[in-house]
N, C-alpha and C positions, 0 to 999 in steps of 0.2 A: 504494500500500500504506500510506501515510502516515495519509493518512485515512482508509482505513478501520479503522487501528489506535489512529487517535483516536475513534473509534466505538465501540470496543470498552472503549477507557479509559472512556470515558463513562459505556457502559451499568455499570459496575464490576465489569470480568473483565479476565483479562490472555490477550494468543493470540502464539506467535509467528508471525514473517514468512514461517514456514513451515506454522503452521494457520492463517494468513492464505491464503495461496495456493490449498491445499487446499478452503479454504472458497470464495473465489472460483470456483474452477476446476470447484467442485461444479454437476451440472446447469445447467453453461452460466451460471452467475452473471455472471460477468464482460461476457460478450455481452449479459447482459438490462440489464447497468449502464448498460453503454455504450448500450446502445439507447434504453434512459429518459432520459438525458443528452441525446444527441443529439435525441431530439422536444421535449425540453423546451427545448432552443435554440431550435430550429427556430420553434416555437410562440412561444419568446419575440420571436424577430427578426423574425416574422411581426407580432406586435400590434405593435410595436413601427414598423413599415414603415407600418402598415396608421393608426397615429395621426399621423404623421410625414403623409401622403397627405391626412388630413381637413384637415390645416391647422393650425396653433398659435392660439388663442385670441388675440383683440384684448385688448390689454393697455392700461388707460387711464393717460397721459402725463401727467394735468396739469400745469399750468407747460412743455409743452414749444410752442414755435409754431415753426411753419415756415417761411421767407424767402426770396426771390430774392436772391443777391449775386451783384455782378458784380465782375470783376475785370480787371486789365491783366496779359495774359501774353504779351511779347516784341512791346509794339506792337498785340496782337491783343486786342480785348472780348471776353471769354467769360462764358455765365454757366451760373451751377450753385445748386445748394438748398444748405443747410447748417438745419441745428435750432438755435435757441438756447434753453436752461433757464432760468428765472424764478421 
């Protein structure tokens, strides 16, 4: 009710909490809010899935190179990559 009473400030009328309600409540309002809400999620978390799936664009590093280091851990050679910046 909050906002849509900040809606109503807006457009510049005043209603109260109770021709708030009324209004909602009229011809199902409230259920077509909630409906338009709801697909507008939905649709958003959908592109949203759906750019997430194509991949994240290659992003160019320069100054980053890539290294083998090795290391001594407990006796044991191991190695692994690490990046160094320049």
């Amino acid at each position: 009710m909050a906002d849509v009473q900040q809606f109503v400030h807006e457009m510049g009328t005043n209603m109260t909490d109770a021709e708030v309600a009324k209004f909602l409540n009229e011809n199902d309002r409230a259920q077509s809010v909630w409906i338009h809400m709801m697909l507008a999620g939905e649709r958003y978390i959908k592109s949203s899935l759906q750019t997430r799936a194509m991949g994240i664009p290659a992003v160019d590093r320069a100054g980053v190179q890539v290294t083998m280091v090795q290391q001594e851990i407990k006796g044991r050679r191991s190695q692994g990559s690490s990046a160094s910046y320049q």
